[in-house]
N, CA and C atoms as a LAMMPS dump frame, in Angstrom:
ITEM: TIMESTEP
0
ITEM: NUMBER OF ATOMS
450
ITEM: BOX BOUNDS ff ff ff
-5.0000000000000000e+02 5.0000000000000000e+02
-5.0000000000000000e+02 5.0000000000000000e+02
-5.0000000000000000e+02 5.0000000000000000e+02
ITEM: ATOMS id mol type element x y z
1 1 1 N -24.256 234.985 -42.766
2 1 2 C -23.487 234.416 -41.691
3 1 3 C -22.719 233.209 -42.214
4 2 1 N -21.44 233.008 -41.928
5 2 2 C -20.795 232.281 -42.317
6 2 3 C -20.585 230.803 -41.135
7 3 1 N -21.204 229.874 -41.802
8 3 2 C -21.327 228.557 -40.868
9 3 3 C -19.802 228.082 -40.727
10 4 1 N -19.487 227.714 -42.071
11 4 2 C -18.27 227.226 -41.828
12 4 3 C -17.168 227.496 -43.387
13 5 1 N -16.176 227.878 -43.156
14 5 2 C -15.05 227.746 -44.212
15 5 3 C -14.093 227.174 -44.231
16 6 1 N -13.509 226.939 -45.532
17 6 2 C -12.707 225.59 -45.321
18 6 3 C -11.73 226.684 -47.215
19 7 1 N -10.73 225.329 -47.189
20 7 2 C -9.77 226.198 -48.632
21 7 3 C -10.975 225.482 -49.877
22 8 1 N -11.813 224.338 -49.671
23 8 2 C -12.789 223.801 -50.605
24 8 3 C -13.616 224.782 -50.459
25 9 1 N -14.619 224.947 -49.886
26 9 2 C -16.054 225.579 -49.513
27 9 3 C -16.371 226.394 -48.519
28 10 1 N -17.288 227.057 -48.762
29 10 2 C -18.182 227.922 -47.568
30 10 3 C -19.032 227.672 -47.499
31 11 1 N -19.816 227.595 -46.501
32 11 2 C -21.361 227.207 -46.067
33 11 3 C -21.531 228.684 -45.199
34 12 1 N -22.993 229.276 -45.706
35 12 2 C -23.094 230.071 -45.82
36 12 3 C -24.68 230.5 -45.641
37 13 1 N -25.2 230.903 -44.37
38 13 2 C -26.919 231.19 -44.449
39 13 3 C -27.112 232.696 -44.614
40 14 1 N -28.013 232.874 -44.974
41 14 2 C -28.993 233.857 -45.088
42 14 3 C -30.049 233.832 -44.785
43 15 1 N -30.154 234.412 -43.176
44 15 2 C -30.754 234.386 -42.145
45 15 3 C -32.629 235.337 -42.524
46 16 1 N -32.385 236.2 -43.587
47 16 2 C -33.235 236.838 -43.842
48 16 3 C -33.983 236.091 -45.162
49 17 1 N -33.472 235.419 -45.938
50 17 2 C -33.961 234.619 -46.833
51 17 3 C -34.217 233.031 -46.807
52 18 1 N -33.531 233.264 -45.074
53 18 2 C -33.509 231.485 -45.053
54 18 3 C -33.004 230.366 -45.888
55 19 1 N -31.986 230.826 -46.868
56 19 2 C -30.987 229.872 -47.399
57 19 3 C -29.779 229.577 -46.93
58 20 1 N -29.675 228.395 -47.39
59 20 2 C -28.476 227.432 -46.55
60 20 3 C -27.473 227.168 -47.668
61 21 1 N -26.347 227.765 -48.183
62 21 2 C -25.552 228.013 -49.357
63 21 3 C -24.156 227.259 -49.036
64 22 1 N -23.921 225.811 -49.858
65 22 2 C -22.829 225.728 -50.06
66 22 3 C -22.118 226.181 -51.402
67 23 1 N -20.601 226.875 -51.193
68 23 2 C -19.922 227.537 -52.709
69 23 3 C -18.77 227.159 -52.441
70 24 1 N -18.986 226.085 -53.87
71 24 2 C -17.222 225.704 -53.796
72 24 3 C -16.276 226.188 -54.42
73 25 1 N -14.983 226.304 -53.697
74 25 2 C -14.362 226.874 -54.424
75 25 3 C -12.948 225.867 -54.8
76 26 1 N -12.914 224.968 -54.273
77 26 2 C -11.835 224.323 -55.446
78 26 3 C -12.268 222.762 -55.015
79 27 1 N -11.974 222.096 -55.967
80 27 2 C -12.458 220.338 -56.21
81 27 3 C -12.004 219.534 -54.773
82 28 1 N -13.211 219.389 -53.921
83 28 2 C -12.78 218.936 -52.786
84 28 3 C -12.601 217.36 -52.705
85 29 1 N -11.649 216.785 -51.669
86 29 2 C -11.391 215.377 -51.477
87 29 3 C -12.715 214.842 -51.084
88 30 1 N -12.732 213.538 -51.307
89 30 2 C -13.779 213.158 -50.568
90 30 3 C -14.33 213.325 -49.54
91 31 1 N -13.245 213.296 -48.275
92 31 2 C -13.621 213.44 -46.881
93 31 3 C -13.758 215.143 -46.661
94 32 1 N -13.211 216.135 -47.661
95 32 2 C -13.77 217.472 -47.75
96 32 3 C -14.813 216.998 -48.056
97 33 1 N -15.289 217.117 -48.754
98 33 2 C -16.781 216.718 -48.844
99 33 3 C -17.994 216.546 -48.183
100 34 1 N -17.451 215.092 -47.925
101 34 2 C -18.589 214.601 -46.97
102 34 3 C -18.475 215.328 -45.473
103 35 1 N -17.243 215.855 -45.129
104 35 2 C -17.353 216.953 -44.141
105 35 3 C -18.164 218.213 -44.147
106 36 1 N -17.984 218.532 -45.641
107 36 2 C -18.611 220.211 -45.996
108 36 3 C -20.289 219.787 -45.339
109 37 1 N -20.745 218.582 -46.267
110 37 2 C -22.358 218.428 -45.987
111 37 3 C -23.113 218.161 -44.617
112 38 1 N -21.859 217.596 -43.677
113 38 2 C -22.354 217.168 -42.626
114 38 3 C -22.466 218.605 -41.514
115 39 1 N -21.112 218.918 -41.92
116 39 2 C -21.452 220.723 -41.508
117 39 3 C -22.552 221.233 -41.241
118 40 1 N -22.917 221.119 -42.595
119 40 2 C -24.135 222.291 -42.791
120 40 3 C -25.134 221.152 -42.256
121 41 1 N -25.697 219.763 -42.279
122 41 2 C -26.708 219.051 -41.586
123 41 3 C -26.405 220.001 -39.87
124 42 1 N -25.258 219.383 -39.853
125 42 2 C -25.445 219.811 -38.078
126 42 3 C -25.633 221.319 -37.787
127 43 1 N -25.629 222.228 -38.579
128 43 2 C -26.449 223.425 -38.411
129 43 3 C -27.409 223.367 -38.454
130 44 1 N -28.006 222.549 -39.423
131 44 2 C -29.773 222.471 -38.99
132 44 3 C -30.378 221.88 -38.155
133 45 1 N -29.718 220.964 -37.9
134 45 2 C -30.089 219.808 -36.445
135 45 3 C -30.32 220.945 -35.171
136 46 1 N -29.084 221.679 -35.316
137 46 2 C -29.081 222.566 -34.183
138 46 3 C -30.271 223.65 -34.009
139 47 1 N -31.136 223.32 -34.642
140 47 2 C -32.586 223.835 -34.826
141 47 3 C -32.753 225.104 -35.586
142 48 1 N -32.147 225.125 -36.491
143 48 2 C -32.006 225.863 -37.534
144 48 3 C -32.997 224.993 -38.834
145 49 1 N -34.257 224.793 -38.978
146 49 2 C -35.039 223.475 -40.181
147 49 3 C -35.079 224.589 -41.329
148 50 1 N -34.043 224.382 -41.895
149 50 2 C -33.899 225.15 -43.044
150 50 3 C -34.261 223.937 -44.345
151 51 1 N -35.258 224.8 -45.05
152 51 2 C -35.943 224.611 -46.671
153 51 3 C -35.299 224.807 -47.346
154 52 1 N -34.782 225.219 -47.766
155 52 2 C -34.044 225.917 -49.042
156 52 3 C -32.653 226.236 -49.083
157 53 1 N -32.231 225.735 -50.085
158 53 2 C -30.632 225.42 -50.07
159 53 3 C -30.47 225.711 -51.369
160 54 1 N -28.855 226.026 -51.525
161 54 2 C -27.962 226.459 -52.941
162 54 3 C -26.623 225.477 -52.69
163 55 1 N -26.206 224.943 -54.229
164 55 2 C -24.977 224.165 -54.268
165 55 3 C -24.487 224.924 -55.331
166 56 1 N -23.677 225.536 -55.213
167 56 2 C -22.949 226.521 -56.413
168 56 3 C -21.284 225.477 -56.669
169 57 1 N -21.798 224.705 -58.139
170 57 2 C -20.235 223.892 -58.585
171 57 3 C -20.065 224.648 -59.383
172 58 1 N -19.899 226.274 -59.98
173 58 2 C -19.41 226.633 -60.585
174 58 3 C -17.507 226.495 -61.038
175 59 1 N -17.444 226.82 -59.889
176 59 2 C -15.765 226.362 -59.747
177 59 3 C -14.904 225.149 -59.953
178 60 1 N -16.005 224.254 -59.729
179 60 2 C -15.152 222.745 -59.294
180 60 3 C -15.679 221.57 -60.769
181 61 1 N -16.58 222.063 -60.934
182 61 2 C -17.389 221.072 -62.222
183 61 3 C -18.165 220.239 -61.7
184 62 1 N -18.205 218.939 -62.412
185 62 2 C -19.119 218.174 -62.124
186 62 3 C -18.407 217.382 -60.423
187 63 1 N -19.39 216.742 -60.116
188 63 2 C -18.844 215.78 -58.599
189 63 3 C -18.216 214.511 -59.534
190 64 1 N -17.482 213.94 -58.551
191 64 2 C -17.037 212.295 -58.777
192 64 3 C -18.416 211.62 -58.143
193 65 1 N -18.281 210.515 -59.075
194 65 2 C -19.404 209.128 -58.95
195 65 3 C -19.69 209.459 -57.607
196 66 1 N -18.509 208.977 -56.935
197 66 2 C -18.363 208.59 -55.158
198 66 3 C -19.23 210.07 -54.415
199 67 1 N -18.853 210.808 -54.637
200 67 2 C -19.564 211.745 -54.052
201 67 3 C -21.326 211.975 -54.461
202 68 1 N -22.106 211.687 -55.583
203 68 2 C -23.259 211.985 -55.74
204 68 3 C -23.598 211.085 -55.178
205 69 1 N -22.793 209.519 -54.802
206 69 2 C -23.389 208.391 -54.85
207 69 3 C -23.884 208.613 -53.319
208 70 1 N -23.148 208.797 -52.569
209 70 2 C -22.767 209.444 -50.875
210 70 3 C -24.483 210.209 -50.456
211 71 1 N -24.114 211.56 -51.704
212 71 2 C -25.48 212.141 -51.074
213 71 3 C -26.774 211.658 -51.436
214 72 1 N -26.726 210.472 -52.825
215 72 2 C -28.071 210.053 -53.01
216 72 3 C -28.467 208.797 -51.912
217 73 1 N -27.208 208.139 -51.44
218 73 2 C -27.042 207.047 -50.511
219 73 3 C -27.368 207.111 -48.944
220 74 1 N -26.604 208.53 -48.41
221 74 2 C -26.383 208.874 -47.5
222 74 3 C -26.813 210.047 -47.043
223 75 1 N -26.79 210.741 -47.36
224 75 2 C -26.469 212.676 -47.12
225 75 3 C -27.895 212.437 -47.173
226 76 1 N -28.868 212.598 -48.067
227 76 2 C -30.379 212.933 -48.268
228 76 3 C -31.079 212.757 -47.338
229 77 1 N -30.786 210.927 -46.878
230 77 2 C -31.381 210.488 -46.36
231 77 3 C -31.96 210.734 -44.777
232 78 1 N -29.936 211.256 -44.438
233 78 2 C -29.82 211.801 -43.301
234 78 3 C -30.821 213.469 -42.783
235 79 1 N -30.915 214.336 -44.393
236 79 2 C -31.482 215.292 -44.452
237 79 3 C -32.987 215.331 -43.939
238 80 1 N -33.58 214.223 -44.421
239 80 2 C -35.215 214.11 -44.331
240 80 3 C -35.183 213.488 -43.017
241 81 1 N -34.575 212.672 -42.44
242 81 2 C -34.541 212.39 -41.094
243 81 3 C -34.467 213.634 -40.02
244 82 1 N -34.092 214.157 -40.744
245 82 2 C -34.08 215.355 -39.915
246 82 3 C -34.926 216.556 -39.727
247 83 1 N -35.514 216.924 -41.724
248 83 2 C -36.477 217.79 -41.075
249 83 3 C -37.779 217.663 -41.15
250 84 1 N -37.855 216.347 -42.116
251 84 2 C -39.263 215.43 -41.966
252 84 3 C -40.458 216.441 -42.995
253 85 1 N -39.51 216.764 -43.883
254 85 2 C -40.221 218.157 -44.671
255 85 3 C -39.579 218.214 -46.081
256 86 1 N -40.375 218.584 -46.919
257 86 2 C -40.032 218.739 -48.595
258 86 3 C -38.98 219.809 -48.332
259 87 1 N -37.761 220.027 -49.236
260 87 2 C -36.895 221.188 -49.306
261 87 3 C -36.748 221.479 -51.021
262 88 1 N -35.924 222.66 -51.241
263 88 2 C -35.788 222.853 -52.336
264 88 3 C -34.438 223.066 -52.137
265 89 1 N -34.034 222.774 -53.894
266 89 2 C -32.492 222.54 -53.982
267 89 3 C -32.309 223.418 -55.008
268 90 1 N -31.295 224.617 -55.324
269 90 2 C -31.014 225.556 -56.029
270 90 3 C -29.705 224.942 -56.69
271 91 1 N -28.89 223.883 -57.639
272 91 2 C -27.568 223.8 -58.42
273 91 3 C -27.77 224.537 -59.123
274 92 1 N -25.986 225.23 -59.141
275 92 2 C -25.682 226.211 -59.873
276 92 3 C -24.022 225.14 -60.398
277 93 1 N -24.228 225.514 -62.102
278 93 2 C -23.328 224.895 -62.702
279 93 3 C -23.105 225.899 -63.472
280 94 1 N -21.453 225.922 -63.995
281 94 2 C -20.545 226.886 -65.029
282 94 3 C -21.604 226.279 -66.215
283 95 1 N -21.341 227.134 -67.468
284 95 2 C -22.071 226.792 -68.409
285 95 3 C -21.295 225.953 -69.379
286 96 1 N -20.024 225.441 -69.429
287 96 2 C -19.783 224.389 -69.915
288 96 3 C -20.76 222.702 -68.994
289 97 1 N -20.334 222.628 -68.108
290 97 2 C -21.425 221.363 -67.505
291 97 3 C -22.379 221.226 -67.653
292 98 1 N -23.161 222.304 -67.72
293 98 2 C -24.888 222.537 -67.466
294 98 3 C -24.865 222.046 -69.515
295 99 1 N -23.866 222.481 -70.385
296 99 2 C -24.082 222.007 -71.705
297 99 3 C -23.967 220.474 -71.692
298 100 1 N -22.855 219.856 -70.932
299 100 2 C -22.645 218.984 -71.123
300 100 3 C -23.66 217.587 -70.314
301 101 1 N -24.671 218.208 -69.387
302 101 2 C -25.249 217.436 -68.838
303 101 3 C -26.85 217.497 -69.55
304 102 1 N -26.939 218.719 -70.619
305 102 2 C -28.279 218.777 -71
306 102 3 C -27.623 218.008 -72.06
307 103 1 N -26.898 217.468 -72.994
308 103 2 C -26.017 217.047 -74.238
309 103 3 C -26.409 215.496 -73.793
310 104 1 N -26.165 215.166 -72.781
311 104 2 C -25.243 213.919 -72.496
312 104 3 C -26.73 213.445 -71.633
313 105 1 N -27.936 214.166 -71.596
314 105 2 C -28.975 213.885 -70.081
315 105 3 C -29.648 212.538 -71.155
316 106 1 N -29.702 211.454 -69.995
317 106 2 C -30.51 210.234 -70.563
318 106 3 C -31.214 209.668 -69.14
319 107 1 N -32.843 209.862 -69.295
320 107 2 C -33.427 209.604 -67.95
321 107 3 C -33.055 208.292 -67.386
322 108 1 N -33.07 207.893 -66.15
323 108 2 C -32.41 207.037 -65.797
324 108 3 C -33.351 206.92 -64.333
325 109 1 N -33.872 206.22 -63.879
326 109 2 C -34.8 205.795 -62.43
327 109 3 C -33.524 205.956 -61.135
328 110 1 N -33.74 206.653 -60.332
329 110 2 C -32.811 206.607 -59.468
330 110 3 C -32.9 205.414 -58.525
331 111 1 N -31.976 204.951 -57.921
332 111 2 C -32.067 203.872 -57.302
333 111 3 C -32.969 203.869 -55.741
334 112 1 N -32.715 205.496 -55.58
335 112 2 C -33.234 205.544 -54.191
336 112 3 C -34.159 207.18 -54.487
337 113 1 N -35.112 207.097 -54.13
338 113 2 C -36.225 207.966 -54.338
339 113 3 C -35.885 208.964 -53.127
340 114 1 N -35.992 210.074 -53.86
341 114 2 C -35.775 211.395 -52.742
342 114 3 C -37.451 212.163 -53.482
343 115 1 N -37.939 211.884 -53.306
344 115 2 C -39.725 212.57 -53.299
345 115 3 C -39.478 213.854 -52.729
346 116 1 N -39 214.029 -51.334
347 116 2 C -39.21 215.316 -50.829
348 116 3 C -37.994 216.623 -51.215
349 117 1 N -37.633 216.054 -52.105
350 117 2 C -36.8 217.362 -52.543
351 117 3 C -37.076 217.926 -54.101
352 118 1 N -37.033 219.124 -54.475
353 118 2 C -37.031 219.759 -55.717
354 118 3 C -35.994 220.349 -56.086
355 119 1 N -35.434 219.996 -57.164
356 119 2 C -34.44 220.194 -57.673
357 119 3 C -34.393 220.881 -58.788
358 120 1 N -33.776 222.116 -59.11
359 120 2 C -33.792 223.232 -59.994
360 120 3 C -31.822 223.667 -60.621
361 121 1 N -32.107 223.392 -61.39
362 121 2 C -30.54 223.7 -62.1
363 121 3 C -30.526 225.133 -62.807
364 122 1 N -29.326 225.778 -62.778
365 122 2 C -28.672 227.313 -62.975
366 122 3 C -27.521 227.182 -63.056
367 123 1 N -27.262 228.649 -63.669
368 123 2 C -26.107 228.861 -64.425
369 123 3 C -25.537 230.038 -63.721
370 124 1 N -26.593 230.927 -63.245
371 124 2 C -26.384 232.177 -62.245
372 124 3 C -26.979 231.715 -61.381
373 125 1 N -25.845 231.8 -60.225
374 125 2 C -26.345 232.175 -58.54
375 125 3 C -27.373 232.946 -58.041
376 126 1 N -27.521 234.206 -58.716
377 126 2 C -28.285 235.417 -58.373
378 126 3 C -29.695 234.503 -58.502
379 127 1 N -29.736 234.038 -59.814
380 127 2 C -30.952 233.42 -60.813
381 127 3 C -31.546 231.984 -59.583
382 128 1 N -30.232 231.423 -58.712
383 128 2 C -30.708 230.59 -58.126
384 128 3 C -31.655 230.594 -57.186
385 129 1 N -30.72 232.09 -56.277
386 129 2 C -31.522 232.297 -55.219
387 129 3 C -32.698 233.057 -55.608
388 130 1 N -32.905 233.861 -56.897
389 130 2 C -34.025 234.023 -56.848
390 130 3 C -35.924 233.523 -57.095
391 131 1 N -34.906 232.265 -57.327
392 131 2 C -35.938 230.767 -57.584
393 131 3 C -36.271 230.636 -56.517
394 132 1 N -35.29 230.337 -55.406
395 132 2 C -35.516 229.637 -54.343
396 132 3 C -36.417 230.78 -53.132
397 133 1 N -35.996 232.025 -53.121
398 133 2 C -36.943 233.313 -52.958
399 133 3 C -38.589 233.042 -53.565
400 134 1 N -38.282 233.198 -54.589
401 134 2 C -39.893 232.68 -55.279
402 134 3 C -41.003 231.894 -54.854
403 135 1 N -39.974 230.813 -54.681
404 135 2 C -40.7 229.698 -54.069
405 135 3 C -40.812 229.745 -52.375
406 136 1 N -40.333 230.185 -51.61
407 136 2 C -40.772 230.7 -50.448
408 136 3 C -41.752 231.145 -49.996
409 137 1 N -41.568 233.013 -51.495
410 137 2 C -42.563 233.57 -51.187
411 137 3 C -44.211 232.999 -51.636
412 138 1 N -44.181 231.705 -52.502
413 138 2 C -45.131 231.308 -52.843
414 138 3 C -45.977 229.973 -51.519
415 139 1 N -44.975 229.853 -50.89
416 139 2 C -45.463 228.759 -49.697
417 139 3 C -45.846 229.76 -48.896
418 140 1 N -44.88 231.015 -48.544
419 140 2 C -45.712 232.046 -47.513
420 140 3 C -47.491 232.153 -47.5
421 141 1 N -47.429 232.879 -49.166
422 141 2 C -48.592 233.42 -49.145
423 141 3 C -49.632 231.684 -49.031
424 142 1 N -49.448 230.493 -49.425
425 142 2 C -50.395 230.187 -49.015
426 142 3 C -50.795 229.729 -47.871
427 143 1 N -49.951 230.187 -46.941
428 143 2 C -50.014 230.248 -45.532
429 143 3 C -51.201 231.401 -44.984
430 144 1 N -51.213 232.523 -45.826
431 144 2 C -52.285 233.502 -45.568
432 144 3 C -53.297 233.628 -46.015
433 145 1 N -54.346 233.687 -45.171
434 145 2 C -56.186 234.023 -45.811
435 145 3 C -56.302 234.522 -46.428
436 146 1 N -56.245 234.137 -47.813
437 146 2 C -56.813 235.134 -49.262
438 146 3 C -57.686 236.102 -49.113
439 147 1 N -58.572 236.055 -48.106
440 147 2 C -59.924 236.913 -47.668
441 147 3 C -59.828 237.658 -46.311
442 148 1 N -60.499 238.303 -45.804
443 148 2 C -60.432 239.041 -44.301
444 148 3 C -61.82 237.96 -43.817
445 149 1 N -62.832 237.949 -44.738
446 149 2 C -63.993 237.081 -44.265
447 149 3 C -63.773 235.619 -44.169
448 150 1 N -63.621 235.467 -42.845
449 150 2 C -63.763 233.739 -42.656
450 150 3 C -64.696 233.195 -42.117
């Protein structure tokens, strides 16, 4: 189902897998941007508490400063306010970036602690969602009685 499209991005669920997919498709302005994310927040607000999410920058490359700064500043924060719950995060990067960020990676303390999110980097989409599948199906099952005898 298609939440919302724009000439930057699509936001994009999968109602049967329960992912919440933004895919960009060309280097959005700022206020694209911070529009695309708020989008997709206010789909979940709307009682949609979606876990599991995909950011596919294959197309666009890396973000500007201003924009990571936004969602480590802003966007996240707004996220956990909302569903008061750990999520998982599926990035998907072209394989020039994903070289240039394992090349160039120097740990660094973030300024603002996001604890409740997990963050998983890819190169294939397919590969993303099937992480983020994985990990679903691994919170499912421990939702269920290993045993019939309780």
């Amino acid at each position: 189902m298609v939440v919302h499209s724009t000439e930057y991005s699509d936001i994009i669920f999968n109602s049967e897998l329960e992912i919440l997919q933004v895919i960009w498709k060309a280097k959005p302005t700022d206020s694209a941007f911070i529009d695309t994310y708020l989008r997709g927040l206010d789909f979940v607000q709307e009682g949609r508490p979606v876990m599991f999410y995909c950011t596919d920058l294959t197309l666009i490359g890396p973000l500007e400063r201003e924009q990571e700064a936004w969602l480590n500043n802003v966007y996240y924060s707004k996220l956990q306010s909302t569903l008061n719950a750990d999520v998982c995060v599926a990035v998907v990067f072209n394989e020039e970036h994903f070289k240039a960020i394992i090349t160039n990676y120097t740990a660094t303390k973030s300024a603002t602690s996001h604890d409740f999110i997990v963050f998983n980097y890819f190169t294939d989409r397919e590969e993303a969602i099937h992480w983020l599948e994985t990990v679903k199906k691994g919170q499912d099952t421990i939702l269920l009685p290993t045993s019939s005898k309780l």
